[in-house]
PAKOLVEX-550463 format. One line per field, with one value per residue: residue in one letter; x, y, z of N, C-alpha, C in turn. Coordinates in Angstrom, 1 decimal. Last residue first. Example, Ala and Ser with C-alpha at 12.3 -4.5 7.8 and 13.67 -1.06 7.14 Angstrom:
// PAKOLVEX-550463
type	c(s | a) .
n_east	c(12.8 | 13.2) .
n_north	c(-2.2 | -5.7) .
n_up	c(7.1 | 7.8) .
ca_east	c(13.7 | 12.3) .
ca_north	c(-1.1 | -4.5) .
ca_up	c(7.1 | 7.8) .
c_east	c(12.9 | 13.2) .
c_north	c(0.0 | -3.3) .
c_up	c(7.9 | 7.8) .
This chain:
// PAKOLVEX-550463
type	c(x | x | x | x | x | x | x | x | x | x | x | x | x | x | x | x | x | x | x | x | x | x | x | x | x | x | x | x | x | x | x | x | x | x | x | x | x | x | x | x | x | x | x | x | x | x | x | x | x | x | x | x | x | x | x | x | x | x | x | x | x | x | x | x | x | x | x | x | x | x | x | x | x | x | x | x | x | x | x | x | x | x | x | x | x | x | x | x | x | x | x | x | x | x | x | x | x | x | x | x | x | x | x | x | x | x | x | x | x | x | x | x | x | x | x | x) .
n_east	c(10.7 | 10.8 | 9.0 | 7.0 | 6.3 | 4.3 | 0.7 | -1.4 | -1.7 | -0.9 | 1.7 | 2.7 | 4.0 | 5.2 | 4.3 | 6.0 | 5.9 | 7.6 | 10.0 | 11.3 | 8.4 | 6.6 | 7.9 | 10.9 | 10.0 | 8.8 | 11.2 | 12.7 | 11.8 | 12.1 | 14.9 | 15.5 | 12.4 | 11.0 | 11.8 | 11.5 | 8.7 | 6.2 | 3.8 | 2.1 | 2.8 | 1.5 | 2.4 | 0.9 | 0.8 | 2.5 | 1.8 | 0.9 | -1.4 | -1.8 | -2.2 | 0.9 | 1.2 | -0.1 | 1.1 | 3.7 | 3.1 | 2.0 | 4.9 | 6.4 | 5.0 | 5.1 | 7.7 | 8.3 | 9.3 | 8.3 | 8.5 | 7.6 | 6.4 | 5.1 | 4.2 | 1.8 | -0.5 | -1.9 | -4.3 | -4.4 | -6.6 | -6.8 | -6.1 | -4.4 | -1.4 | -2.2 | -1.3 | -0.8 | -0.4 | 0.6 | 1.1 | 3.0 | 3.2 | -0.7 | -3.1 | -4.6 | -6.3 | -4.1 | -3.0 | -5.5 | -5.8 | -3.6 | -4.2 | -6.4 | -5.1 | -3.3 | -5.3 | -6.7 | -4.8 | -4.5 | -7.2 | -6.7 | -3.9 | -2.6 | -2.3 | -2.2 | 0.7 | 2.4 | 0.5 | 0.8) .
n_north	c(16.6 | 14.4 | 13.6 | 12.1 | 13.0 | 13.6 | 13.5 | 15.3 | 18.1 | 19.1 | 20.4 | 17.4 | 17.4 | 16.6 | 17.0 | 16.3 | 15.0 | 15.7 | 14.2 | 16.7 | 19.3 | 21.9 | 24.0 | 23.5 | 21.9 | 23.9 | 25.5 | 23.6 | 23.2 | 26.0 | 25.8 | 23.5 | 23.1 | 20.6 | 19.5 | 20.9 | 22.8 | 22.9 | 22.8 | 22.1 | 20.9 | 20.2 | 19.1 | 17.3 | 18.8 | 21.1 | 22.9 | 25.2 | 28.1 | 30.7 | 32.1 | 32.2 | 29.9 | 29.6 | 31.6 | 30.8 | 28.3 | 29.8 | 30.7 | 28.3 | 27.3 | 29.7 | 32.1 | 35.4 | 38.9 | 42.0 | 44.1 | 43.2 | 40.3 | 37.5 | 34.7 | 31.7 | 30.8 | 28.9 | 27.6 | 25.7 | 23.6 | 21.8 | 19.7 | 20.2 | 20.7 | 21.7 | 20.9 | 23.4 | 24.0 | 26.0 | 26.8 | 28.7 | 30.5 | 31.9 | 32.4 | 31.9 | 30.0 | 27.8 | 27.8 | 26.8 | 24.2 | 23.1 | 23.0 | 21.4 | 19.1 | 19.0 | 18.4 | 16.1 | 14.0 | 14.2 | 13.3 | 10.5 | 8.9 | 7.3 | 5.4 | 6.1 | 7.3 | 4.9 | 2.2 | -1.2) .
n_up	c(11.5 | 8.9 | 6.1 | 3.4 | 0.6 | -1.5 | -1.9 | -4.3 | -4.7 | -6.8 | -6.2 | -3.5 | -0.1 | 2.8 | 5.8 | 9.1 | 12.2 | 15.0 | 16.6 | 17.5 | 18.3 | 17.4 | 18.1 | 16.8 | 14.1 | 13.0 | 12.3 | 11.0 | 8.5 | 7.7 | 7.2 | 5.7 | 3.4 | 2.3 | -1.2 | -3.9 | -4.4 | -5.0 | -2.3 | 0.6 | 3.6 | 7.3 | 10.3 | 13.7 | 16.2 | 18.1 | 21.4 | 22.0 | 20.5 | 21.0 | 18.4 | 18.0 | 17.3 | 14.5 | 13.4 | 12.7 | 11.3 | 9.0 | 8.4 | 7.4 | 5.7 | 3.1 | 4.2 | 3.9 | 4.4 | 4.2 | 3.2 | 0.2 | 1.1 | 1.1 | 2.3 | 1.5 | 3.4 | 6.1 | 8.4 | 11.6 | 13.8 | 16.7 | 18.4 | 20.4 | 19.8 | 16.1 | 12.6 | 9.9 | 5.9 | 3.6 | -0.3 | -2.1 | -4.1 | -4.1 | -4.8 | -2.4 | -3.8 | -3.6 | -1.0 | 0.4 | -0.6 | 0.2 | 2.8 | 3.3 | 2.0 | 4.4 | 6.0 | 5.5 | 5.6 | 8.4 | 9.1 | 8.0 | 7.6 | 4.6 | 3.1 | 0.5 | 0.1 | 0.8 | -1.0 | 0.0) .
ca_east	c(10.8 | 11.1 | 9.9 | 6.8 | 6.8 | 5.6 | 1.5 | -0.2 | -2.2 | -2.5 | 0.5 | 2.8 | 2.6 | 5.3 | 3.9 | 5.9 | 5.9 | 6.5 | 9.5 | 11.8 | 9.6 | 6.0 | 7.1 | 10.4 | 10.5 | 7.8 | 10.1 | 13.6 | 11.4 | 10.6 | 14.6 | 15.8 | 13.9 | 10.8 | 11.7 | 11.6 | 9.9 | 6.7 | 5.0 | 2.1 | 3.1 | 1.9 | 2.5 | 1.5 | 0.8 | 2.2 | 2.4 | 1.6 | -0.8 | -1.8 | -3.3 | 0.2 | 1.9 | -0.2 | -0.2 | 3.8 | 3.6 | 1.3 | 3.6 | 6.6 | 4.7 | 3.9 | 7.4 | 7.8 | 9.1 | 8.2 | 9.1 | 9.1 | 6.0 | 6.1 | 4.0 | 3.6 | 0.5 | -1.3 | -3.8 | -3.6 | -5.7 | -7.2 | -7.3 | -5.9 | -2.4 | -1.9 | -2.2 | -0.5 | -1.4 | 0.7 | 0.4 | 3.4 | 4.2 | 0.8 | -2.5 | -4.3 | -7.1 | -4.8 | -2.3 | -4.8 | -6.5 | -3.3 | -2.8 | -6.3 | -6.2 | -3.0 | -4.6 | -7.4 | -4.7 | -3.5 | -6.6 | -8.0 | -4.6 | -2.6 | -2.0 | -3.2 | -0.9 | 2.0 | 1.5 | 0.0) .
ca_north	c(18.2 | 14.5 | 14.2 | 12.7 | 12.6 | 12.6 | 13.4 | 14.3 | 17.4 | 18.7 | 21.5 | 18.3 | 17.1 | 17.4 | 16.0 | 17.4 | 14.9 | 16.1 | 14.1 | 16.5 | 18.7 | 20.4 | 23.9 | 24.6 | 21.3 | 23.0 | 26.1 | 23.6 | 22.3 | 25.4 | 26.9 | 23.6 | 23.9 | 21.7 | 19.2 | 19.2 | 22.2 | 22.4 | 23.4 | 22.3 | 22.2 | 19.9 | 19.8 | 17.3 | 17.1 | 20.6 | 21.8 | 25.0 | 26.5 | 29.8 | 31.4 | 33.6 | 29.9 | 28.9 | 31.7 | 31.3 | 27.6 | 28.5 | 31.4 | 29.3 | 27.0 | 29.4 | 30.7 | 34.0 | 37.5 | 40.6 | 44.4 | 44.1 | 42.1 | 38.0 | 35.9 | 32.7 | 31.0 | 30.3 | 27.3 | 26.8 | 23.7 | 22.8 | 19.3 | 19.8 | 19.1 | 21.8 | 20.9 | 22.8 | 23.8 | 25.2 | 26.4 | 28.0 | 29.7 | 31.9 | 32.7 | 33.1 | 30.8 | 28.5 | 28.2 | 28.5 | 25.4 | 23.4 | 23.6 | 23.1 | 19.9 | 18.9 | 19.6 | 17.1 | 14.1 | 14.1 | 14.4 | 11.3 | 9.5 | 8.9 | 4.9 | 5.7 | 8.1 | 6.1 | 3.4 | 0.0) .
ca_up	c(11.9 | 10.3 | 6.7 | 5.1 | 1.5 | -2.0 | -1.0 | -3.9 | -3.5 | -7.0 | -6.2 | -4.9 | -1.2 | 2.0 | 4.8 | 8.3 | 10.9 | 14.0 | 15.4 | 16.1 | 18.6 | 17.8 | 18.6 | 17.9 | 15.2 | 13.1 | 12.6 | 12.2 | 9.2 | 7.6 | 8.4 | 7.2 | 3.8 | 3.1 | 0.4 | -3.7 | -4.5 | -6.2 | -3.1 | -0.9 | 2.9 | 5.7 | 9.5 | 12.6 | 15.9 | 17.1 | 20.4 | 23.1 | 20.7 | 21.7 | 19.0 | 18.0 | 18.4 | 16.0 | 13.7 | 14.0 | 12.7 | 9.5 | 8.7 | 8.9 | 6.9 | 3.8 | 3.9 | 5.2 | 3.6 | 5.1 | 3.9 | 0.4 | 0.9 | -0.1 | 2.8 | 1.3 | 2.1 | 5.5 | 7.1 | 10.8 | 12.2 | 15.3 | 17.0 | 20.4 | 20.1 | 17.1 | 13.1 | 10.8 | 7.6 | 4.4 | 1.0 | -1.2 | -4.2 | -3.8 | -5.7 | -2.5 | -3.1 | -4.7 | -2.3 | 0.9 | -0.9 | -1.2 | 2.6 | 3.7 | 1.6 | 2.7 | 5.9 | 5.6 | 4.5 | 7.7 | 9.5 | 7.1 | 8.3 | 5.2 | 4.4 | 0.9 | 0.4 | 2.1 | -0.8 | 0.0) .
c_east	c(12.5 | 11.1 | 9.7 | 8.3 | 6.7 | 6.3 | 3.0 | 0.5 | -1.5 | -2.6 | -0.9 | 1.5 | 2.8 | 4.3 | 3.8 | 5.9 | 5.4 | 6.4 | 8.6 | 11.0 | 10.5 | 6.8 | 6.3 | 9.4 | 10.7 | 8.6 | 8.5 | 12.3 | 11.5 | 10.7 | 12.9 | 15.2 | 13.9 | 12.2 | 11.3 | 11.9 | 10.1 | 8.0 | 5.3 | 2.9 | 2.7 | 2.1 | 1.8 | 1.5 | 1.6 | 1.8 | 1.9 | 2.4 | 0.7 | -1.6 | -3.3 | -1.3 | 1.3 | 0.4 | -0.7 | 2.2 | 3.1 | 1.7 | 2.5 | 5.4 | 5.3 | 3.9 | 6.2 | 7.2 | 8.9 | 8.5 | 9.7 | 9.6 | 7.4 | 6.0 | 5.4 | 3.4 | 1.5 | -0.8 | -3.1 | -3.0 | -5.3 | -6.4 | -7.3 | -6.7 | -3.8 | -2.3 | -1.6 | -1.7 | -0.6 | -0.5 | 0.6 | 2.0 | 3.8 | 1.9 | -0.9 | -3.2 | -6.3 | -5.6 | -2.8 | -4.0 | -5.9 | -4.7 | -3.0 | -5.1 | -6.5 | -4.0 | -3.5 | -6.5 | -6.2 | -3.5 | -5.2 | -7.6 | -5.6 | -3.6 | -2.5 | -3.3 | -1.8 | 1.2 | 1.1 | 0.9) .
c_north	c(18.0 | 16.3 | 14.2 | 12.5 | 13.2 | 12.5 | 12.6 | 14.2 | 16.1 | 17.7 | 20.7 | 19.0 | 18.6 | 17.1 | 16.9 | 16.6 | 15.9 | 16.0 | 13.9 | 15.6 | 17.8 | 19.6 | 22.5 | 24.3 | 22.4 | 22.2 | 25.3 | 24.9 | 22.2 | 24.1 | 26.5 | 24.8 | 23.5 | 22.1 | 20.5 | 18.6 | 20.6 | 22.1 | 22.5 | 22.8 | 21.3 | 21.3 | 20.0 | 18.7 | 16.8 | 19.1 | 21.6 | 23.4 | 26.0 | 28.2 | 31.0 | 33.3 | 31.5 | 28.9 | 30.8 | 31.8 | 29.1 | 28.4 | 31.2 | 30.2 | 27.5 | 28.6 | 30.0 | 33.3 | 36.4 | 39.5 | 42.6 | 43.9 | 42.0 | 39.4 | 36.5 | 33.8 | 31.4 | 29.8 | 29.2 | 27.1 | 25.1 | 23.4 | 20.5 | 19.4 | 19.2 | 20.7 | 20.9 | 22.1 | 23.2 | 25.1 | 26.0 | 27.4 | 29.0 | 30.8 | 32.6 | 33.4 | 32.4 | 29.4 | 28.7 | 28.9 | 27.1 | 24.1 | 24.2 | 23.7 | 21.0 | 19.3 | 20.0 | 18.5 | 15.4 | 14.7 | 15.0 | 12.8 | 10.4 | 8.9 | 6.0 | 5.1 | 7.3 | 6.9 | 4.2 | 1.2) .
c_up	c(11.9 | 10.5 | 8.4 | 5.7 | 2.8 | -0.8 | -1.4 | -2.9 | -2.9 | -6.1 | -6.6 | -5.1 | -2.2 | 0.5 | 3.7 | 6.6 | 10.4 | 12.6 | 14.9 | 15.7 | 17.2 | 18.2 | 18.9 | 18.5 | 16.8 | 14.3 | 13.6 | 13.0 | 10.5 | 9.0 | 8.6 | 7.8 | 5.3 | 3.6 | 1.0 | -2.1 | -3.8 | -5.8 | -4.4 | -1.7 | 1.7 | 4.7 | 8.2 | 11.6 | 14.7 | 16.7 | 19.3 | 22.1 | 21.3 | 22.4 | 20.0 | 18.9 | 18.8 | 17.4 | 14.5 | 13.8 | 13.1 | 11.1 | 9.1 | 9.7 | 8.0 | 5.4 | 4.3 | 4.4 | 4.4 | 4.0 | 4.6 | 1.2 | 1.0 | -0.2 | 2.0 | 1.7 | 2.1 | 3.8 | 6.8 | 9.9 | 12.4 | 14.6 | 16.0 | 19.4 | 20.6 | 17.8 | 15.0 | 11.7 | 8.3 | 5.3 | 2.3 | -0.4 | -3.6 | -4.1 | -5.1 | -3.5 | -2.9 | -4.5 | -3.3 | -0.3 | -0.7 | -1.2 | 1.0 | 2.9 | 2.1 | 1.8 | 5.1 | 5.4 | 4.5 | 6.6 | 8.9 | 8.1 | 7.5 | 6.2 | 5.6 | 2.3 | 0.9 | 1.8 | 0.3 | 0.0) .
């Protein structure tokens, strides 16, 4: 059985938040997180002159802005080919190292699950 179809239906919910926030806001990037209660935190790329921030950095610190105290799991939507160290080492801050973080191509695909 491949690890998509192995995906937790929470799992594979915020991979669908993720790649909506991307298309919705026209951005590089989707992410969600999910905190240890149960609730989500979908962002995009944040790309002003002044600010720049990586859909899941942006994701983590709106959870940590809310209140969340840990992370269960992550996901990002991108084209590239892994979540950067500064992405992953964002997710490992709050959820520890090993928050999985479920990286998935722009039509949702899930190609891998990484360690914070």
């Amino acid at each position: 059985m491949s690890e998509a179809a192995q995906l937790d239906p929470e799992d594979r919910k915020i991979i669908t938040l993720a790649r909506s926030a991307r298309a919705r806001n026209s951005v590089a990037e989707g992410a969600a997180v999910r905190d240890e209660t149960g609730r989500t935190y979908v962002a995009g790329t944040v790309a002003l002159d002044s600010l720049k921030l990586s859909a899941l950095r942006t994701a983590v610190a709106m959870a940590v802005a809310s209140g969340a105290t840990s992370l269960e799991a992550a996901a990002v939507v991108t084209e590239a080919e892994s979540a950067s160290d500064e992405d992953r080492a964002a997710v490992r801050d709050l959820g520890g190292a090993g928050t999985p973080v479920l990286l998935a191509g722009l039509d949702g695909t899930l190609r891998a699950t990484l360690p914070a």
